[in-house]
TIBA-821095 format. One record per residue (C-alpha): residue in one letter; z, x, y. Coordinates in Angstrom, 2 decimals. Example, Ala and Ser with C-alpha at 12.3 -4.5 7.8 and 13.67 -1.06 7.14 Angstrom:
TIBA-821095
 r       Z       X       Y
 a    7.80   12.30   -4.50
 s    7.14   13.67   -1.06
This chain:
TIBA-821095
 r       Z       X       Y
 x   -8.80   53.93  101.12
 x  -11.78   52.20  102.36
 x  -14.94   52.65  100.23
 x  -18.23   51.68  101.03
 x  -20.88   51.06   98.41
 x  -24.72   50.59   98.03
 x  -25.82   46.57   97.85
 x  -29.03   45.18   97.91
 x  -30.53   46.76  101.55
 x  -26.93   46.40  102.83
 x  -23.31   47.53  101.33
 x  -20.13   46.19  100.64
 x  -16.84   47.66  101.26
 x  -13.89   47.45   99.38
 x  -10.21   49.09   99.97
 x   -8.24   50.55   96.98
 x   -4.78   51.83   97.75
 x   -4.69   55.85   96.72
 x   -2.37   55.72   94.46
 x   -4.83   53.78   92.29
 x   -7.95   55.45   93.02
 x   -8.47   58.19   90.36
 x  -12.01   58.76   91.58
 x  -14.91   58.22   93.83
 x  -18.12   59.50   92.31
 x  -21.56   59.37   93.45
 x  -24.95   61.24   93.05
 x  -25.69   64.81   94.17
 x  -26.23   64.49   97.90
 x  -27.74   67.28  100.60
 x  -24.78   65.89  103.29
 x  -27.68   64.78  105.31
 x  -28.68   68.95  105.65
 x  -32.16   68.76  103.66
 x  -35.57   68.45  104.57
 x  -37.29   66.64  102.07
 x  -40.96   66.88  103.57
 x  -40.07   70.52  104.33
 x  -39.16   71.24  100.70
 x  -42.28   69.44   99.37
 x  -44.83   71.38  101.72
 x  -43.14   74.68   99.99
 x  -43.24   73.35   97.00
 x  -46.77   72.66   96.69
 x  -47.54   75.03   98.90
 x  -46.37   78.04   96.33
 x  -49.38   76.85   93.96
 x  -52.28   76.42   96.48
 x  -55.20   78.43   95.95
 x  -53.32   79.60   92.51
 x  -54.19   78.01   88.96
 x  -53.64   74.20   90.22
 x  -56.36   74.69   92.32
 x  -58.48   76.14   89.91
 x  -57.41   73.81   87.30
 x  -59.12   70.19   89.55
 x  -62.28   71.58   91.13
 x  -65.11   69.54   90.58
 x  -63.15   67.79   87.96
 x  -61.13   64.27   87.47
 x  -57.80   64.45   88.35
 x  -55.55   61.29   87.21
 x  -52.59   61.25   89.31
 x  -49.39   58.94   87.75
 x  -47.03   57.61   90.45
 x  -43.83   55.32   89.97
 x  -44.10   51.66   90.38
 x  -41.81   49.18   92.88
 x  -38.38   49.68   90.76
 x  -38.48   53.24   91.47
 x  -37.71   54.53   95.00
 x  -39.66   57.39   94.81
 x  -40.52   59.76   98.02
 x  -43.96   59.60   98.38
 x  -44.69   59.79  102.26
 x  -43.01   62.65  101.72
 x  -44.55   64.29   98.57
 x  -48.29   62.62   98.12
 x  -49.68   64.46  101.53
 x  -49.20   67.91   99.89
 x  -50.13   66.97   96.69
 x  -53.75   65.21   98.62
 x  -54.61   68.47  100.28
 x  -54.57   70.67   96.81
 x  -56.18   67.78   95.38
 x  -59.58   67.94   98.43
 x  -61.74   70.02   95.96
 x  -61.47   68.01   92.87
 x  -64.72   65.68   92.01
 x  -62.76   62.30   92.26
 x  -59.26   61.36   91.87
 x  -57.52   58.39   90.31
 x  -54.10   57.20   91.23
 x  -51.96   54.92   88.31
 x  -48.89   53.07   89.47
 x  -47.15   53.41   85.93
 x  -45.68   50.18   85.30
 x  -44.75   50.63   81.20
 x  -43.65   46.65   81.00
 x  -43.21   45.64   84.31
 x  -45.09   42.48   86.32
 x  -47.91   44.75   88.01
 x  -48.60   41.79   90.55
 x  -45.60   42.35   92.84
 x  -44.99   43.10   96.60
 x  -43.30   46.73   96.17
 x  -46.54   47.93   94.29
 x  -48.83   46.52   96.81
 x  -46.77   48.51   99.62
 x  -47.02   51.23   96.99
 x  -51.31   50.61   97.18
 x  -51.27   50.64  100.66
 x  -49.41   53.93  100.84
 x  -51.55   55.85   98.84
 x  -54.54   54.45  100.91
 x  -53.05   55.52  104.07
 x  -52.08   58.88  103.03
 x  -55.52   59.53  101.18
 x  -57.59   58.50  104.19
 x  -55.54   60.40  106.58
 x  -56.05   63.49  105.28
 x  -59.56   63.32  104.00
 x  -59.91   61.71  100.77
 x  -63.18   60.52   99.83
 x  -63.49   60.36   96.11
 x  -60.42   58.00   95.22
 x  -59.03   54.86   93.18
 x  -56.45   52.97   93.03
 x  -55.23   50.45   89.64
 x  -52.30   49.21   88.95
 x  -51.08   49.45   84.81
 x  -51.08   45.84   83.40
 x  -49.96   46.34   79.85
 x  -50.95   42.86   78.73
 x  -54.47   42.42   81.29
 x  -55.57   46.17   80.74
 x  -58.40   47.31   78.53
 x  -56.87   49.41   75.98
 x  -58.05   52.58   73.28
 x  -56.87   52.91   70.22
 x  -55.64   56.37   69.47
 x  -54.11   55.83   65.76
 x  -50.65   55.73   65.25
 x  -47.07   58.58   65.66
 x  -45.27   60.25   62.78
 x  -43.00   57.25   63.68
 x  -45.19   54.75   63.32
 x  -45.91   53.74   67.07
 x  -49.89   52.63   67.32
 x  -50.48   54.43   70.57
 x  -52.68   51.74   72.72
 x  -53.68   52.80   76.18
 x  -54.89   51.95   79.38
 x  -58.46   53.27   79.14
 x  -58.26   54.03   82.77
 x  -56.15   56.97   82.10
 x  -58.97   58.56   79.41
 x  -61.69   59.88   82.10
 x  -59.63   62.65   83.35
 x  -59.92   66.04   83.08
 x  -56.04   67.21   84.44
 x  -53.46   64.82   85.06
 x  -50.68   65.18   87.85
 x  -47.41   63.05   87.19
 x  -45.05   62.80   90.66
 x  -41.83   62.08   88.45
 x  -38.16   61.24   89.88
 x  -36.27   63.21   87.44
 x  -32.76   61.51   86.30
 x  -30.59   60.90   82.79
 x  -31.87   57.55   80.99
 x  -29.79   56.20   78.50
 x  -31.50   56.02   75.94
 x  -35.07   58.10   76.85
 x  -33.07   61.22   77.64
 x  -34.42   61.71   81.03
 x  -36.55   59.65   83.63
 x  -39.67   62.61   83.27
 x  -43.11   63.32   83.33
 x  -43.77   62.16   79.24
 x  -42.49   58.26   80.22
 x  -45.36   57.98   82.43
 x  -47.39   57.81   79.67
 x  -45.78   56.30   77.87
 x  -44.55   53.66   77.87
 x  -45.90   54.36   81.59
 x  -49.47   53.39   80.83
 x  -49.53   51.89   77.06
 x  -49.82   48.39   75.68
 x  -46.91   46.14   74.65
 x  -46.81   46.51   71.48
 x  -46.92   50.40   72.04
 x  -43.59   50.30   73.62
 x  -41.99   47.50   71.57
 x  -42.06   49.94   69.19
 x  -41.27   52.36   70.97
 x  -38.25   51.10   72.25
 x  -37.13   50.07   69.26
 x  -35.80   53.91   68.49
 x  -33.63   53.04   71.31
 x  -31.33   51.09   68.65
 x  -30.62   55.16   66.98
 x  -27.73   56.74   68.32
 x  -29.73   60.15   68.53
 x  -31.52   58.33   71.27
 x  -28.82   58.80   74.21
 x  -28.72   60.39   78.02
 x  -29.63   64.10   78.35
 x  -30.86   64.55   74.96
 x  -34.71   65.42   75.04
 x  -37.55   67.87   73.46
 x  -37.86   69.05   76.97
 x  -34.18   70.33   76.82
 x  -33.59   74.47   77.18
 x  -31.13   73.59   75.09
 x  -31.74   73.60   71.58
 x  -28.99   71.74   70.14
 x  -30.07   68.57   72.71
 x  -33.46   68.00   71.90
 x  -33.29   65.42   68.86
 x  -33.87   62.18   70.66
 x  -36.00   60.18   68.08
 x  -37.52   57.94   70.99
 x  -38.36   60.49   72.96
 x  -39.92   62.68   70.50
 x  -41.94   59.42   70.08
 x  -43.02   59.08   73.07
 x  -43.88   62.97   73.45
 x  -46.18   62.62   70.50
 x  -47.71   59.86   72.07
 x  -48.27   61.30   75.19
 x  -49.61   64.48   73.40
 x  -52.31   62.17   71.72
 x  -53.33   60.87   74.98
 x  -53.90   63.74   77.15
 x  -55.40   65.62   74.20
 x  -54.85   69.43   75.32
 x  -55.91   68.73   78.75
 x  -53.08   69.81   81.27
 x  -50.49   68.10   82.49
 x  -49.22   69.19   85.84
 x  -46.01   67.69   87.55
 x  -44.13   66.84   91.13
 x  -40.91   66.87   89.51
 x  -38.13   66.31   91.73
 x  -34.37   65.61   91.50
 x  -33.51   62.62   94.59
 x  -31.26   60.33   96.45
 x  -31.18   57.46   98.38
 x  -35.00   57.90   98.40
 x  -35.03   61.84   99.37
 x  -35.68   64.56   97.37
 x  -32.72   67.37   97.05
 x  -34.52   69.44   94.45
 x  -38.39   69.64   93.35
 x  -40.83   72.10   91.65
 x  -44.35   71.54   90.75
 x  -46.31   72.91   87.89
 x  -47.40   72.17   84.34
 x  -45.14   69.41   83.18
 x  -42.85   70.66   80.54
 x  -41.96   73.75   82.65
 x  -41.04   72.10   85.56
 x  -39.20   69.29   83.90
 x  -36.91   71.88   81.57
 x  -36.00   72.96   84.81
 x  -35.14   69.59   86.63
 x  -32.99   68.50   83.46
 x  -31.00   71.59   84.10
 x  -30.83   70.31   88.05
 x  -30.31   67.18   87.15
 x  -27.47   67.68   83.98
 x  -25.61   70.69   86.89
 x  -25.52   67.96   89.52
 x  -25.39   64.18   88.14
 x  -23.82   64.03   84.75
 x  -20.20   64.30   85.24
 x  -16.82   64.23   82.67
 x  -14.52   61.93   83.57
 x  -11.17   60.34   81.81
 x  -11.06   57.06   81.21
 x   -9.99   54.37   84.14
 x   -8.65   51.18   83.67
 x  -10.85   49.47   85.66
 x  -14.60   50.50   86.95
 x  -16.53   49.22   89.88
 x  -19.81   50.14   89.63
 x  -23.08   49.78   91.77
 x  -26.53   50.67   90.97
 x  -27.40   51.93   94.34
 x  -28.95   49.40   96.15
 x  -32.80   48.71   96.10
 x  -35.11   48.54   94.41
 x  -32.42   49.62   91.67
 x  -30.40   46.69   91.83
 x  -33.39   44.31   92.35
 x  -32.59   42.03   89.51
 x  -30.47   42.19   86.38
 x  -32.81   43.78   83.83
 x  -33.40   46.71   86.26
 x  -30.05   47.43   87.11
 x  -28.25   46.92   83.28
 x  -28.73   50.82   82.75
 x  -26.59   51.92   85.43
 x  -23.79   50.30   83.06
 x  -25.19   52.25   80.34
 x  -24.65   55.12   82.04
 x  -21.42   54.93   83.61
 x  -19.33   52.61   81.00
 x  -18.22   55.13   79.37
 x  -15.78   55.53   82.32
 x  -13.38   52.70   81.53
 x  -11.48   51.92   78.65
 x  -11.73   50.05   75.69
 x   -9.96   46.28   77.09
 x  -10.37   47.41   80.59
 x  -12.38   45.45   83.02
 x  -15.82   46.26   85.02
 x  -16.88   44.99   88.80
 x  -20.59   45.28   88.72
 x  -21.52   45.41   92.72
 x  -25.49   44.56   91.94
 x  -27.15   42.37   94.65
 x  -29.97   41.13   92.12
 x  -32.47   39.49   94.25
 x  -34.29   39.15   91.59
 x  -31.98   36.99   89.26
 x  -32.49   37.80   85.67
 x  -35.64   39.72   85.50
 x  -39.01   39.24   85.11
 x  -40.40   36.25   83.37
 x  -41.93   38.76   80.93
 x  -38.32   39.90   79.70
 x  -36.16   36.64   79.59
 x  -36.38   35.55   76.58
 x  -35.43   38.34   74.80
 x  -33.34   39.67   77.16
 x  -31.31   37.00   79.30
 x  -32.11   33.97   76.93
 x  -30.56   36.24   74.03
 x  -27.58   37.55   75.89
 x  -26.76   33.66   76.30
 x  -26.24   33.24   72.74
 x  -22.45   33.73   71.31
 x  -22.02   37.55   71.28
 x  -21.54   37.73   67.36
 x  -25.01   36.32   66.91
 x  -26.37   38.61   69.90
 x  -25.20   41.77   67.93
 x  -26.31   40.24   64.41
 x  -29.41   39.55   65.21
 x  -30.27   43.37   66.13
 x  -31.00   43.52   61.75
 x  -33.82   41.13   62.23
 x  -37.29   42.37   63.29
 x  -37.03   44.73   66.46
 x  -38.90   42.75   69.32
 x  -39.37   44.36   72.92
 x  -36.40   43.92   75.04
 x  -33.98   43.05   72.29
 x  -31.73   46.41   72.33
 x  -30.90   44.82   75.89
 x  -28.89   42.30   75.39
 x  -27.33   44.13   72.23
 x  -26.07   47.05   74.58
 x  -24.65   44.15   76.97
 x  -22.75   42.65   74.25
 x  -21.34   45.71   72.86
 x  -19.86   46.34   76.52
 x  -18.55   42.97   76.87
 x  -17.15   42.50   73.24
 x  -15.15   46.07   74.41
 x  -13.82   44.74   77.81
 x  -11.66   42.03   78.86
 x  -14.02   41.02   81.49
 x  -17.42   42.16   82.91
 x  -17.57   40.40   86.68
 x  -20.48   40.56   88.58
 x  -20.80   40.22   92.36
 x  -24.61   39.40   93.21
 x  -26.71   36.98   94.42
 x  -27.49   35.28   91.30
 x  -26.10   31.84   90.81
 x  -22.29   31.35   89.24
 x  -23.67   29.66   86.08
 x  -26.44   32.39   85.29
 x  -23.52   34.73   85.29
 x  -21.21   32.54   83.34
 x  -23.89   31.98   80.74
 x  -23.91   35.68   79.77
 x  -20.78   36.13   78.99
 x  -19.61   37.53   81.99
 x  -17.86   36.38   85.21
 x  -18.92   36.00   88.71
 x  -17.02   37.39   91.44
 x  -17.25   36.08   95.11
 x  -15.12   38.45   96.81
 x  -15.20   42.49   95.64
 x  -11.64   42.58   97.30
 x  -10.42   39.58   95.86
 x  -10.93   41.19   92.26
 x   -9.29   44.67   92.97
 x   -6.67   42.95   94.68
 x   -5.56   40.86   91.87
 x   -6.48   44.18   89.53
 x   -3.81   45.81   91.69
 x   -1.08   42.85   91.16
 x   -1.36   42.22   87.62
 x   -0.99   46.08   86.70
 x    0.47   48.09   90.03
 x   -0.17   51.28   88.14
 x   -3.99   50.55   87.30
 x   -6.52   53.48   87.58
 x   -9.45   52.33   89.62
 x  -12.81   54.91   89.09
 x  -15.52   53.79   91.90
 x  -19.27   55.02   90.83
 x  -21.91   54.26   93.83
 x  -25.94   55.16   92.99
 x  -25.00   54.94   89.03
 x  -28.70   54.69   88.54
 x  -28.60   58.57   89.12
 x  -26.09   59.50   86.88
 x  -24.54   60.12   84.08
 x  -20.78   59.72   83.06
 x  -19.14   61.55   79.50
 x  -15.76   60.44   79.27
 x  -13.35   62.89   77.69
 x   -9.67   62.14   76.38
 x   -6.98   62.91   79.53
């Protein structure tokens, strides 16, 4: 069976005989039958003139949009939102970085975008600034129950309502891509999300377990919590309003808009229905992020692993199909994220018991994967040695691998996951 799967801005194809296929899985998909910019002008439409429009006129309306790594679709979405947005007394757009370089191509296009769309269809009163969480100017708001001193971008205190267009999907260890991340660690300092993140190291702090959750019994995610709180401290009561949309390949299947934690209890639900899947365990995985921007380099495109590991067995072996034009990450993260994973993987996973520092639970996740496998190969872009380096092992031909998969072990299980970046796998005993 020939199967084709997401690379870079291309794809690669591999064939897998059937009887060693035991699955193909990919994100929720509209078969090519939705209408994205249709479903947006009916979402948005269902609040205009209601208590959205109410809530921004003659006020200061901070609106919180994705950065570069995020394939968010905002010709599609930001028009509708623009037009609700005509009687409000000015309106600032954020491109929500958290960590990432703000200085890149994909948030300039991202700048030019929101120009485009805000002159088209009237906007006078408008900014634009991109979150630097090292160059911003920063308040200081005083510190979470857990200890996290809540440093933000001061841009984002001189609003009145804030809008969030958020891309709604499981995270592995946030819970959920939502509305509360834009704000942190969206728009917050580094040392705001370095500690943060370091609740990522709990166990309680996992995929599809948030505060946001209808479910009771799934909302005890320590980092999230944190980063709830912190968002709570920013905003201060003001509302929080929300684009929240379920998507793929850069279209949106699913969206609602309204106050933030509404809308996203519902898109978890969407989201959990459609992209978090049980699945036994395979003795071999191929996996792909998706293609860009999620595969743009190797920091990015790690969590699609974390989401989707589960899949294959404990001494099985991974193909990660990630084009990673990008090599390694940003400067910003090498050192203690590549630089670390480099290290022998004993000392990688030791050295989690020193201080937390930002990046760190990185390259501790990667070695706990690798330790478990008998080999993690990577097809990319990135150089042979680079790969080598971290443990794992490059691959120059995606056939080559399954083929000699397939004559080592005839009977080897072979799961394929394409788009991993949307999903979520739970692997249950066959």
């Amino acid at each position: 069976m020939r199967i084709c799967l997401h690379y870079g801005e291309g794809e690669v194809r591999v064939d897998i005989p059937e009887e060693n296929l035991q699955d193909v899985i990919r994100p929720w998909s509209a078969g090519g039958e939705g209408n994205c910019l249709a479903m947006a002008e009916r979402m948005l439409g269902r609040v205009e003139g209601e208590n959205f429009s109410e809530s921004v006129a003659g006020r200061n309306v901070c609106v919180l949009i994705a950065d570069g790594t995020r394939d968010f679709p905002l010709d599609d979405v930001l028009p509708g939102l623009v037009h609700l947005l005509m009687g409000a007394e000015r309106v600032s757009f954020g491109i929500a970085t958290g960590t990432h370089d703000a200085d890149t191509e994909a948030n300039g296009r991202i700048i030019e975008q929101i120009r485009r769309i805000a002159e088209r269809e009237g906007l006078v009163h408008y900014d634009i600034f991109v979150h630097d969480c090292e160059g911003a100017e920063f308040a200081e708001l005083g510190v979470t129950s857990r200890g996290t001193p809540v440093r933000v971008n001061e841009k984002v205190l001189g609003a009145d309502v804030y809008v969030v267009l958020s891309d709604v999907k499981p995270h592995y260890f946030g819970g959920y891509s939502n509305p509360v991340k834009y704000f942190l660690p969206g728009m917050c300092a580094y040392e705001t999300v370095e500690k943060n993140h370091a609740l990522a190291l709990d166990e309680l702090s996992t995929f599809c377990v948030h505060p946001w959750c209808g479910d009771e019994g799934r909302r005890g995610n320590p980092l999230a919590r944190d980063q709830l709180e912190g968002m709570e401290m920013i905003v201060g009561g003001r509302e929080v309003w929300a684009v929240a949309i379920v998507s793929s390949g850069g279209k949106a299947l699913w969206g609602e808009f309204g106050l933030a934690e509404e809308v996203s209890r519902e898109a978890f639900e969407v989201s959990d229905e459609r992209n978090v899947r049980e699945v036994g365990k395979a003795d071999r995985l191929i996996v792909s992020p998706g293609g860009l921007p999620n595969d743009v380099d190797l920091y990015i495109s790690q969590r699609a692993l974390e989401l989707t590991g589960q899949a294959v067995r404990d001494g099985g072996e991974v193909l990660f199909v990630s084009a990673c034009p990008g090599g390694v990450g940003a400067e910003r993260t090498r050192a203690n994220f590549y630089d670390r994973l480099t290290q022998p993987l004993e000392d990688v996973l030791a050295s989690i018991d020193e201080e937390y520092v930002l990046f760190a639970h990185k390259p501790y996740k990667f070695a706990q994967m690798i330790r478990r496998l008998r080999k993690l190969w990577v097809y990319s872009e990135m150089d042979d040695e680079t790969i080598r380096r971290a443990h794992m092992e490059p691959a120059g031909d995606v056939q080559k691998v399954v083929d000699e998969w397939i004559r080592q072990e005839p009977g080897c299980r072979i799961t394929v996951v394409d788009g991993a970046n949307k999903l979520a796998l739970r692997a249950v005993e066959d």
